[in-house]
C-alpha positions in Angstrom: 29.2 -27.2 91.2 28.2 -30.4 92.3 26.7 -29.3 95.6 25.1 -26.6 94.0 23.3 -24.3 96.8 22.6 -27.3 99.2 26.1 -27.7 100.0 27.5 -27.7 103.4 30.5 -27.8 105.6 30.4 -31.8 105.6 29.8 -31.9 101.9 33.2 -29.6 101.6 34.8 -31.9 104.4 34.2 -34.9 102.7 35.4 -33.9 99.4 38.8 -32.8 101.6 38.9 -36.4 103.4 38.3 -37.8 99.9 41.1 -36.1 98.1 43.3 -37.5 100.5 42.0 -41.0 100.6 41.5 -41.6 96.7 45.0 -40.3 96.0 44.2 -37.1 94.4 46.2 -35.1 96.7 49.3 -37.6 96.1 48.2 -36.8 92.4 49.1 -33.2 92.6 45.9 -31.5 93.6 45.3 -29.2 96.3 42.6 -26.7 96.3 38.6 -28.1 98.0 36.9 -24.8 96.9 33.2 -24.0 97.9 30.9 -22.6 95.2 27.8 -20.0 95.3 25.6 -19.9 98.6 28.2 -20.6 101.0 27.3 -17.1 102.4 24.4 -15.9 104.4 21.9 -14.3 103.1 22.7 -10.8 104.7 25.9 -9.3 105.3 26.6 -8.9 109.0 25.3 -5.4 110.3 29.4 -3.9 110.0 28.9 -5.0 106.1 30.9 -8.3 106.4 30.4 -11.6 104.6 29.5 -14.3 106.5 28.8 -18.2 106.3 25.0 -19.5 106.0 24.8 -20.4 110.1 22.6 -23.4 109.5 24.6 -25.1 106.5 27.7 -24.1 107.6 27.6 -23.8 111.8 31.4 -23.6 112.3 32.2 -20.9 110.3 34.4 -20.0 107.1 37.7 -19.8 109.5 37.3 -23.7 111.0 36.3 -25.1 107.5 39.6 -23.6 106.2 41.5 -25.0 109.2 40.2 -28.8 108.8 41.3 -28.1 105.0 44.2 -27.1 106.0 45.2 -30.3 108.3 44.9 -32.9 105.3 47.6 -30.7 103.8 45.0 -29.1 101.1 44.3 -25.1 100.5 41.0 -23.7 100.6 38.7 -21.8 98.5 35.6 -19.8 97.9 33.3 -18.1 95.8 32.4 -14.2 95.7 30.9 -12.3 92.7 31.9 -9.1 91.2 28.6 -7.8 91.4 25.5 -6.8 94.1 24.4 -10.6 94.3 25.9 -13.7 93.5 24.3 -16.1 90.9 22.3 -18.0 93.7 21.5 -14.6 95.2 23.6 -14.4 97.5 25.7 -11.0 98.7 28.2 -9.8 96.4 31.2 -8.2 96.3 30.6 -4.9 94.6 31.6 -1.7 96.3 33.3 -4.1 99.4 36.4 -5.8 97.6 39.0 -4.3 100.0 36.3 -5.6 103.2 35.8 -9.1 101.3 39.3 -9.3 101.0 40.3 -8.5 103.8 37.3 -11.2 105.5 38.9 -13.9 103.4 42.2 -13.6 104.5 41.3 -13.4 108.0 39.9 -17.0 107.5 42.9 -17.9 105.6 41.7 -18.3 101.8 43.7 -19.6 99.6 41.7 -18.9 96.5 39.0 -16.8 95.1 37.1 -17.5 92.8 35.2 -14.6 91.4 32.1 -14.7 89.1 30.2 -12.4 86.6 26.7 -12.3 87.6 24.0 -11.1 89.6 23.0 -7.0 89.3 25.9 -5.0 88.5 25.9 -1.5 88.2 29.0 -1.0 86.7 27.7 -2.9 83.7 28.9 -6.2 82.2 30.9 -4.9 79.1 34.6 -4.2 79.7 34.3 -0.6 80.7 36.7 1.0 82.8 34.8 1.0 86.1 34.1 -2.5 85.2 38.1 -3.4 84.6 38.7 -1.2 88.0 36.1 -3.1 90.0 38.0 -6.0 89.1 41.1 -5.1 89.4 40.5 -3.6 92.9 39.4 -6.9 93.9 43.0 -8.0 92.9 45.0 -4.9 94.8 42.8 -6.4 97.9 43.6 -9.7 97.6 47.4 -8.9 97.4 47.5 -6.3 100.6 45.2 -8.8 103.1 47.2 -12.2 101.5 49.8 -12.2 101.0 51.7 -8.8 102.1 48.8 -8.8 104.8 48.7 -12.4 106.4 51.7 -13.8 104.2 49.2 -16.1 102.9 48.6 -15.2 99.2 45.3 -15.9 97.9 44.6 -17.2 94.0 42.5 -14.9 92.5 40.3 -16.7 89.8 37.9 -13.9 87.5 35.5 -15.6 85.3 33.9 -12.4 83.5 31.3 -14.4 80.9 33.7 -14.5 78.0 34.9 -11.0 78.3 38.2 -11.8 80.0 40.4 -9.5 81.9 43.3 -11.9 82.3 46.3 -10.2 83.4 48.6 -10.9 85.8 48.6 -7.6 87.1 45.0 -8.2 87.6 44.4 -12.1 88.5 46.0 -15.5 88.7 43.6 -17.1 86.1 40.3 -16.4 83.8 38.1 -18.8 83.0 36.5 -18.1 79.3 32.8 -18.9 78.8 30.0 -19.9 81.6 29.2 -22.7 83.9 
């Protein structure tokens, strides 16, 4: 993560104007995903994820659409657990609400980490695989039986994958 927790909405629109303008979108690819601390600090007081105001002042949904224009899909970051890496809120216990948030602002991809507090543990238990998997279920109902827009669900579980395509899209083996 280049931006790490400084980035922004021009940092993200940049990087979309620059795929189109170096040829990398010519060159086959297509996802400008944002990374930890996209998100406030709080959830929203009806338990919602929302975008840092001051880093990102037009929101999740308007980033997505400027993504969109220059023909690119768009991403972001969530974590399995009670706090993101940077801190941040996490998805544990609100995968069907995070979901359902993302594909309101028309995700394209998630891209869910392994870290923070978790109380269902980091080993693959079964409340850990269901946590997971539930995130996946979500994704499918909002996306794309929900909005028609499927989202690419990315795990990254610290070397403990749970790759399955019942589960996710992709797993990514080891840490940042």
């Amino acid at each position: 993560n280049h931006f790490g927790c400084a980035v922004t909405e021009q940092d993200i629109k940049n990087t979309a104007d620059a795929f189109v303008a170096t040829g990398m979108k010519a060159a086959g690819y297509t996802y400008v995903n944002v990374d930890d601390c996209w998100m406030a600090i709080n959830r929203t007081v009806d338990g919602k994820l929302t975008h840092d105001p001051v880093r990102f002042p037009s929101g999740m949904k308007a980033l997505a659409h400027y993504v969109h224009e220059r023909g690119l899909k768009f991403g972001v970051y969530s974590a399995r657990c009670g706090h993101t890496c940077q801190g941040r809120p996490g998805s544990q216990d609100n995968e069907w609400t995070d979901a359902q948030t993302f594909a309101s602002w028309d995700v394209d991809y998630l891209k869910y980490d392994n870290c923070g507090s978790c109380k269902y543990g980091y080993s693959n238990t079964p409340a850990k695989i269901m946590q997971v998997t539930r995130m996946g279920d979500a994704l499918r109902r909002w996306g794309a039986e929900g909005t028609g827009r499927p989202i690419f669900y990315s795990t990254e579980m610290g070397g403990e994958q749970l790759f399955n395509a019942d589960i996710c899209n992709s797993a990514r083996e080891g840490s940042d």
